[in-house]
TIZAFI-789907 format. One record per residue (C-alpha): residue number from 1; residue in one letter; x, y, z. Coordinates in nm, 4 decimals. Example, Ala and Ser with C-alpha at 12.3 -4.5 7.8 and 13.67 -1.06 7.14 Angstrom:
# TIZAFI-789907
- k, r, east, north, up
- 1, A, 1.2300, -0.4500, 0.7800 $
- 2, S, 1.3670, -0.1060, 0.7140 $
//
This chain:
# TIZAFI-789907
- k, r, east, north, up
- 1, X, -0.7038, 2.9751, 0.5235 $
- 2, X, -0.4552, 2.9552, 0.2345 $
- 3, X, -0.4311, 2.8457, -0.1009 $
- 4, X, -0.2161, 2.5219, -0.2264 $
- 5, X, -0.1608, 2.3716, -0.5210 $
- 6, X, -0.0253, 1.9945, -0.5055 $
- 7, X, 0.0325, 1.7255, -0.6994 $
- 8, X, -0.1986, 1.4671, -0.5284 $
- 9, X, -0.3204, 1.0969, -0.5655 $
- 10, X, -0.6775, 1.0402, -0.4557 $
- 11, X, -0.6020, 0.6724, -0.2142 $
- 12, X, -1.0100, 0.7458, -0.1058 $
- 13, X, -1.3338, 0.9062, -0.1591 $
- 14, X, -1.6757, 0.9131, -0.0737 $
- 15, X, -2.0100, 1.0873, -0.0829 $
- 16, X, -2.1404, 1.3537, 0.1735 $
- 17, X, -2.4544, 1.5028, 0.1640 $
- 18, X, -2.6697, 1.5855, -0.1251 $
- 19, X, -2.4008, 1.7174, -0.3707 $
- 20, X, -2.0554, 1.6738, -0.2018 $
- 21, X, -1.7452, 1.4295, -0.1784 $
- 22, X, -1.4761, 1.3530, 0.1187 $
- 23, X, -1.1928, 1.2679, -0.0442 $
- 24, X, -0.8205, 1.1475, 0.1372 $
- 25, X, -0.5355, 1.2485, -0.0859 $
- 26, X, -0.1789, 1.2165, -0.0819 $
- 27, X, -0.0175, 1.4843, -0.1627 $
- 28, X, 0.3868, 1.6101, -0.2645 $
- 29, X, 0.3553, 1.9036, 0.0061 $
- 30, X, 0.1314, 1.8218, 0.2198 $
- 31, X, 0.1463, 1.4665, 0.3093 $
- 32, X, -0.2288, 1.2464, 0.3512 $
- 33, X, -0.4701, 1.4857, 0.3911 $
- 34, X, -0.9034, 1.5141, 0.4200 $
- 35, X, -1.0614, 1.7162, 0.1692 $
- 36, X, -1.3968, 1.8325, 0.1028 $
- 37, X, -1.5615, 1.9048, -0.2305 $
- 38, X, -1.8386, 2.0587, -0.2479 $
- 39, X, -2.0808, 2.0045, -0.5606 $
- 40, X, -1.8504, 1.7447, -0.6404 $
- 41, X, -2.1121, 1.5122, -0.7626 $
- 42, X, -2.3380, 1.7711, -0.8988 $
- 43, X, -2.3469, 1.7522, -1.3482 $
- 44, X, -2.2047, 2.1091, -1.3595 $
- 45, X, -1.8800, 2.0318, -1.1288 $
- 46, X, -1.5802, 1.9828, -1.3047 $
- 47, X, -1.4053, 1.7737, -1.0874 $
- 48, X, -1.6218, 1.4820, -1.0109 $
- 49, X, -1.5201, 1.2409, -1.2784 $
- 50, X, -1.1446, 1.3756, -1.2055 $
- 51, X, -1.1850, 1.2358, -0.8512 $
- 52, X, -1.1982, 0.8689, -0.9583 $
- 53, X, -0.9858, 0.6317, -0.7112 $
- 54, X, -0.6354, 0.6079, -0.7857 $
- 55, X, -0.6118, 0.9386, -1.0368 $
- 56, X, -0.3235, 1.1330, -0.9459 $
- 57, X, -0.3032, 1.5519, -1.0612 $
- 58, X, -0.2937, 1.8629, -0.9061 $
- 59, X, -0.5258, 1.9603, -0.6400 $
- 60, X, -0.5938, 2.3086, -0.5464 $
- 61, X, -0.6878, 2.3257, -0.1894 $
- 62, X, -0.7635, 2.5913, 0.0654 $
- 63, X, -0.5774, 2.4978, 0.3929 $
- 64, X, -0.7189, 2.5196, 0.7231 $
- 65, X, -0.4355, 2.5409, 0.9612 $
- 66, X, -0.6530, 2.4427, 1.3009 $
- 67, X, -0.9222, 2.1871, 1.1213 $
- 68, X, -0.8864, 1.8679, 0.9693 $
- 69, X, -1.0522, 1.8495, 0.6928 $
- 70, X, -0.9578, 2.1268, 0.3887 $
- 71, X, -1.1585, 2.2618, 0.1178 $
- 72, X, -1.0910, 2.1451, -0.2187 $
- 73, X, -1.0922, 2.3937, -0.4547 $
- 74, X, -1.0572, 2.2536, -0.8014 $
- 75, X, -0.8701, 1.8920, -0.9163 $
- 76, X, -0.6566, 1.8953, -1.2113 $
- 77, X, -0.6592, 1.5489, -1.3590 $
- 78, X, -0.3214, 1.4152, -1.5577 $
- 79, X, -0.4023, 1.0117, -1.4619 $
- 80, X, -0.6611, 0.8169, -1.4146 $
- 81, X, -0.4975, 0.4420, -1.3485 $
- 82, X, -0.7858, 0.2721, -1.5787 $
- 83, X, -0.6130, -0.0652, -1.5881 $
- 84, X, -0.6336, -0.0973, -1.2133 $
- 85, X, -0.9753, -0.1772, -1.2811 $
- 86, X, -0.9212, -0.3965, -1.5843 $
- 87, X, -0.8868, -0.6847, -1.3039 $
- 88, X, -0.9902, -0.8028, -0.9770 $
- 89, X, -0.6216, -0.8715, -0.9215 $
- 90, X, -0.4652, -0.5285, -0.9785 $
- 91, X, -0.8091, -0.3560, -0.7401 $
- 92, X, -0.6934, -0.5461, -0.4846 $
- 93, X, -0.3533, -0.5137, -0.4688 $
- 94, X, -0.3937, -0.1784, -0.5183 $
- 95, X, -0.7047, -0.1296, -0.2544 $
- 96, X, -0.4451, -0.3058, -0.0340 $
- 97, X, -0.1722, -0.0310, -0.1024 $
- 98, X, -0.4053, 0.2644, -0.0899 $
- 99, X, -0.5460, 0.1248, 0.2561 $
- 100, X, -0.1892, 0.1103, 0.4098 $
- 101, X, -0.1030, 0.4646, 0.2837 $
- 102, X, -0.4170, 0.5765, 0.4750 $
- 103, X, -0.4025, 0.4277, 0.7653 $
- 104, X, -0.0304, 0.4931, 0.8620 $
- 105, X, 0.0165, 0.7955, 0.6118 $
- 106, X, 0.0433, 1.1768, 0.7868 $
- 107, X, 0.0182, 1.5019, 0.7201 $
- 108, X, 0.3960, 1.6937, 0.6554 $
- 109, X, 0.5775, 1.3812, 0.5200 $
- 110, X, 0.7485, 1.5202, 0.2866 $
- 111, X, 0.6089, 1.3883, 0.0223 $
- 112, X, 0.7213, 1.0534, 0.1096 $
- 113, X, 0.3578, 0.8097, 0.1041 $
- 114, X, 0.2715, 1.0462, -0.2296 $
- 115, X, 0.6001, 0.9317, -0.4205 $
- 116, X, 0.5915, 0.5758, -0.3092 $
- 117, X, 0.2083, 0.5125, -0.3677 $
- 118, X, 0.2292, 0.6892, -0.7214 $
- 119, X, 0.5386, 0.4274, -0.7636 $
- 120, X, 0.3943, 0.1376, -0.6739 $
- 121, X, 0.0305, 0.1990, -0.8456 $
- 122, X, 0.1978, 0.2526, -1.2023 $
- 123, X, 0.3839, -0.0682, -1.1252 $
- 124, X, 0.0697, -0.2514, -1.0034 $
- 125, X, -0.1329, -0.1229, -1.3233 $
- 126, X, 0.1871, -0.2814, -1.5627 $
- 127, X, 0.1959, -0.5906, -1.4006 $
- 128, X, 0.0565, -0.9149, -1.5072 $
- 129, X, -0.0445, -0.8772, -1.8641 $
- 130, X, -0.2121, -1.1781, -1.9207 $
- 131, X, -0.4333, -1.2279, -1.6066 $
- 132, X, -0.8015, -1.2907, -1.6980 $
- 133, X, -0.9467, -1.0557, -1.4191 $
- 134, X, -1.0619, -1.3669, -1.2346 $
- 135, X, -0.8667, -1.5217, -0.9917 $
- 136, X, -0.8071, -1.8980, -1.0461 $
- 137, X, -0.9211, -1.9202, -1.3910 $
- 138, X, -0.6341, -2.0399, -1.6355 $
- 139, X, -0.2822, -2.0662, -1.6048 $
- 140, X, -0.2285, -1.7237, -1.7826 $
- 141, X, -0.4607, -1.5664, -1.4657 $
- 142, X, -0.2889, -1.6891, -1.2196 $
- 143, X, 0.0861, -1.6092, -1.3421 $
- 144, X, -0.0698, -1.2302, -1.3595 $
- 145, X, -0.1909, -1.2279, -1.0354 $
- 146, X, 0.1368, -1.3565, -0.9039 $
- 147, X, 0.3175, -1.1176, -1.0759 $
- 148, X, 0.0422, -0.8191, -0.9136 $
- 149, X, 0.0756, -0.9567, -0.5604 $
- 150, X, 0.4387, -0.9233, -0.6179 $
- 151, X, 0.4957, -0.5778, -0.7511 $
- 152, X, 0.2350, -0.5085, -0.5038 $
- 153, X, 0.4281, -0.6896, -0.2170 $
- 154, X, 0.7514, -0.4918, -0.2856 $
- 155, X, 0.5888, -0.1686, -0.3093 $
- 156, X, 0.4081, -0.2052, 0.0319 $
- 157, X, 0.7389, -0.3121, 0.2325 $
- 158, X, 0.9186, -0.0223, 0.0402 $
- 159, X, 0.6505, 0.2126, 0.2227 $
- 160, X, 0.6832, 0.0473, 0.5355 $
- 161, X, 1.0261, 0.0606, 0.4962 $
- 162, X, 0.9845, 0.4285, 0.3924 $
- 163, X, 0.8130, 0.5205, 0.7275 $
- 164, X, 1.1216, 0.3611, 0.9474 $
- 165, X, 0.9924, 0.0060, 1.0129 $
- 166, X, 1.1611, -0.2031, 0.8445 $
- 167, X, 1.2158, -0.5924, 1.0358 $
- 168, X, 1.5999, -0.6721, 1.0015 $
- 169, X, 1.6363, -0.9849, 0.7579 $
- 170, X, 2.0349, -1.0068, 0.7112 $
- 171, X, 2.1463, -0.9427, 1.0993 $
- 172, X, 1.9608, -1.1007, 1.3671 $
- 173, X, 1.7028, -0.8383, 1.5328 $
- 174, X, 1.7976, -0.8709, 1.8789 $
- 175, X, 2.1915, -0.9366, 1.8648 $
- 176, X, 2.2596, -0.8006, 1.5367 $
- 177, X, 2.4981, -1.0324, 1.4325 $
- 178, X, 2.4765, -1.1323, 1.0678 $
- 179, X, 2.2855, -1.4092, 0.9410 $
- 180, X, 2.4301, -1.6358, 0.6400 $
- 181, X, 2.2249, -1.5891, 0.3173 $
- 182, X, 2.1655, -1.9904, 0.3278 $
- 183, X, 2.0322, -1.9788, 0.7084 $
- 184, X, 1.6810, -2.0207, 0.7661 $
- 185, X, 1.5381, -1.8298, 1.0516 $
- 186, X, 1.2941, -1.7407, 1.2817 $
- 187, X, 1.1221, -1.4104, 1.2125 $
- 188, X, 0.9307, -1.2447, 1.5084 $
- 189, X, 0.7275, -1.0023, 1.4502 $
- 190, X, 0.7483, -0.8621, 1.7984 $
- 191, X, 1.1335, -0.8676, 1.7908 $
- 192, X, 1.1566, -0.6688, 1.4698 $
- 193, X, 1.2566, -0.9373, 1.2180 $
- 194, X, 1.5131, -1.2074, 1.2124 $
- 195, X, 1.6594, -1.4103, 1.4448 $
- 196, X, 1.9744, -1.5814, 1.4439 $
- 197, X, 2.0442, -1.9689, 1.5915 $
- 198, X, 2.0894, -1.8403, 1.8902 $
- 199, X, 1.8649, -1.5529, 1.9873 $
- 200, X, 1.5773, -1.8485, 1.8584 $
- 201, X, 1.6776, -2.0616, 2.0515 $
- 202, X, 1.5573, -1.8449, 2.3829 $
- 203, X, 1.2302, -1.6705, 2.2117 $
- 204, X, 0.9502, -1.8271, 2.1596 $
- 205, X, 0.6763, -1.7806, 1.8311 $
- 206, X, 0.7457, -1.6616, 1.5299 $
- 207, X, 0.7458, -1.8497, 1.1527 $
- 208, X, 1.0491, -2.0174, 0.9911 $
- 209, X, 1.1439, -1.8064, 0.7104 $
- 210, X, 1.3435, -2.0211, 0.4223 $
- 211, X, 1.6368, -1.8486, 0.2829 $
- 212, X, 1.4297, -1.7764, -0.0669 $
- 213, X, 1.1924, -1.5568, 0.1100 $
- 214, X, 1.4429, -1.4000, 0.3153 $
- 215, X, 1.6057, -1.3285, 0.0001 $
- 216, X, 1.3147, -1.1896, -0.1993 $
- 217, X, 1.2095, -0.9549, 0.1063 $
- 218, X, 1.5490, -0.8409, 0.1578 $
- 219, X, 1.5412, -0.7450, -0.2237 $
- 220, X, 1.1910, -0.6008, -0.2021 $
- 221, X, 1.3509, -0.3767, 0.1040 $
- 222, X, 1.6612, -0.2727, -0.0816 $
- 223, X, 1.4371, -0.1765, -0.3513 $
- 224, X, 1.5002, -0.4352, -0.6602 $
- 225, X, 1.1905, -0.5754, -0.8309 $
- 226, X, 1.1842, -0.9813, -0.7002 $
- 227, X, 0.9118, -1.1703, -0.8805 $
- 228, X, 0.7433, -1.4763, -0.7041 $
- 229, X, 0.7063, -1.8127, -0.8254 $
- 230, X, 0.3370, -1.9324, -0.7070 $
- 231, X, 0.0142, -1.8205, -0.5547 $
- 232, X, 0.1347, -2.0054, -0.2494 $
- 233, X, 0.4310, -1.7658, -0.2110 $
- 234, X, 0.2276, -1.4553, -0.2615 $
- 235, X, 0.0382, -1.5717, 0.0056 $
- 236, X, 0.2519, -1.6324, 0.2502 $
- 237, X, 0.4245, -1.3351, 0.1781 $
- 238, X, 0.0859, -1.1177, 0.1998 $
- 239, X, 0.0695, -1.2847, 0.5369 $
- 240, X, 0.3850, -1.1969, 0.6501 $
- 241, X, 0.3104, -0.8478, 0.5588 $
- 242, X, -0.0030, -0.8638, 0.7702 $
- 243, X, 0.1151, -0.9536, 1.0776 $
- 244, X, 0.4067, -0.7235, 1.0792 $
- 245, X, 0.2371, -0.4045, 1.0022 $
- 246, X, -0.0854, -0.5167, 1.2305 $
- 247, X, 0.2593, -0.5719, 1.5174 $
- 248, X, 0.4142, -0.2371, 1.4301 $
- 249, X, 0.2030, -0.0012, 1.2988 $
- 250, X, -0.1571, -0.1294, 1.3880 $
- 251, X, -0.4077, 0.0690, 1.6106 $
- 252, X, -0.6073, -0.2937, 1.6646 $
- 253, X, -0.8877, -0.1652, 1.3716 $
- 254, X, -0.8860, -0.4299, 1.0584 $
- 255, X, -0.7006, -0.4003, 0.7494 $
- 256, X, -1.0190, -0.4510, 0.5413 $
- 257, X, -0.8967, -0.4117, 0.1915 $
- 258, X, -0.5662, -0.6108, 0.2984 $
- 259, X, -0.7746, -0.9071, 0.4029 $
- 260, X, -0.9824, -0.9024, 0.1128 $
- 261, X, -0.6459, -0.8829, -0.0836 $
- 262, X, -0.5098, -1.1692, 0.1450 $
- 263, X, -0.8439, -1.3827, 0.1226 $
- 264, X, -0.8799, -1.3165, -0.3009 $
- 265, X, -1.2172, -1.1541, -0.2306 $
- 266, X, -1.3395, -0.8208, -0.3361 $
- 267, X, -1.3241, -0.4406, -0.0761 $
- 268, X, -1.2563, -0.1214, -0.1381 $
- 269, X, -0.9573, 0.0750, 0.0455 $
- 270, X, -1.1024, 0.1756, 0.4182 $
- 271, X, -1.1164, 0.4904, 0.5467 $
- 272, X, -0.8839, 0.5124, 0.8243 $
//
C-alpha cells in the first residue's frame, strides 16, 4: 500500500454499508479507478459533501497494488459542476459522458479519460443558456438542449476517438480511398465507418449518412466545436453514437444513462 495524491473527477458514487461510499474516479495518474471511503457519509467526515457527482479535486488515496478497489484517504474539493444540475438536459448529457468514461475507461491511461471528461463536463455545464430544464417546453428549451446534446456529442466521439476507435468518415473504411465532402455514404458500424460507392455497393446494412453529418462528425473528431441545428439531428446523431460504441467497445450490458439521454428521460451514470 502507497500513498497518491491525484487530481480526480468523481464520474460515480454510491453508498456501502452503514457509514461508507464506493466511489469510481478518474484520475491524472492513475486512470478510472474504485475507491472506498470509509465514514464518508457520517456528519463528522469531511469529504462527503466533496464527493458530489461530477466534482473534480485532488484525491488522496492509498493504493493497493494486487486489489481493486483503493482506500480513499481524504478528497480535496476545487469544483463542484452545480449547473449540471440546473437542468435535466445538461444531467443527461453529462450522465451519458460519465457512463462512457466508466464503462470503457482503465486504470494507467495516462490521464487520458480524466482530461477529456473534465473537458467535456465544463463544456456541457456552459452550454445552452437559455434551456428551461424541461425538455420540450419553449423554443428557448429546446435550442439549449440542442446546443447540450451537441457539446455533449463532440466530447463523447473525442473520447472515443481518444481511446483509438475512431470510424473513418473522409476515406472509405474498407478501401481507404477518399470520399468527396459532397458524397453521401453508407456508414457501417461493423466496417469501421464510411463507405465509398463502391465498397456499398457489395456490403450490406448500415445508414445513409448526408454530407452535413459527415461533416459535423468529422469536425467533432478533429476536435472543432460543430453546433447542431434541431432536436432531430441530436438525435440521430446520439444514435449514431450508440450503435458504434455498443459495435466497438460494448461488452453486450446496456448503456443505461445513454438511453435515458437518447430517449429524453431521466438515469443516473451506471456502474460499469
Amino acid at each position: 500500500m502507497h500513498p497518491v495524491a491525484t487530481d480526480a473527477l468523481v464520474l460515480h458514487a454510491f453508498d456501502y454499508r452503514e457509514s461508507s461510499r464506493i466511489v469510481r474516479l478518474a484520475t491524472r495518474d492513475l486512470g478510472i479507478v474504485s475507491v472506498i471511503a470509509r465514514g464518508a457519509r457520517s456528519t463528522k467526515s469531511k469529504m462527503g459533501s466533496s464527493l458530489d457527482l461530477f466534482t473534480s479535486g485532488v484525491a488522496h488515496l492509498r493504493v493497493h497494488p494486487t486489489r481493486d478497489l483503493h482506500t480513499l484517504a481524504g478528497f480535496d474539493g476545487t469544483r463542484g459542476r452545480p449547473e449540471l444540475a440546473a437542468s435535466l438536459a445538461r444531467f443527461r448529457a453529462a450522465s451519458a459522458v460519465a457512463e462512457l468514461c466508466l464503462r470503457f475507461g482503465k486504470e494507467d491511461d495516462g490521464g487520458l479519460v480524466h482530461a477529456a471528461a473534465t473537458r467535456v463536463l465544463d463544456e456541457i455545464g456552459a452550454a445552452g443558456e437559455s434551456a428551461t430544464g424541461i425538455a420540450g417546453i419553449g423554443e428557448a428549451g429546446a435550442a439549449g438542449d440542442v446546443a447540450v446534446a451537441s457539446v455533449a456529442l463532440a466530447g463523447a466521439w473525442r473520447l472515443v476517438a481518444e481511446i483509438g476507435f475512431a470510424p473513418a468518415v473522409t476515406h472509405c473504411a474498407l478501401c481507404h480511398a477518399p470520399i468527396p465532402d459532397d458524397a453521401p455514404v453508407t456508414f457501417i458500424h461493423r466496417a469501421g465507418g464510411a463507405l465509398c460507392a463502391d465498397c456499398a455497393r457489395t456490403s450490406r446494412g448500415g445508414r445513409t449518412l448526408p454530407p452535413a453529418a459527415r461533416a459535423t462528425l468529422a469536425a467533432w473528431l478533429d476536435g472543432d466545436a460543430v453546433g447542431l441545428e434541431s432536436d432531430a439531428d441530436s438525435r440521430a446523431h446520439q444514435r449514431l453514437l450508440r450503435e458504434f460504441i455498443e459495435e466497438h467497445v460494448g461488452d453486450g450490458r446496456p448503456l443505461r444513462a445513454f438511453l435515458a439521454w437518447e430517449e429524453g428521460r431521466h438515469a443516473p451514470a451506471t456502474a460499469p
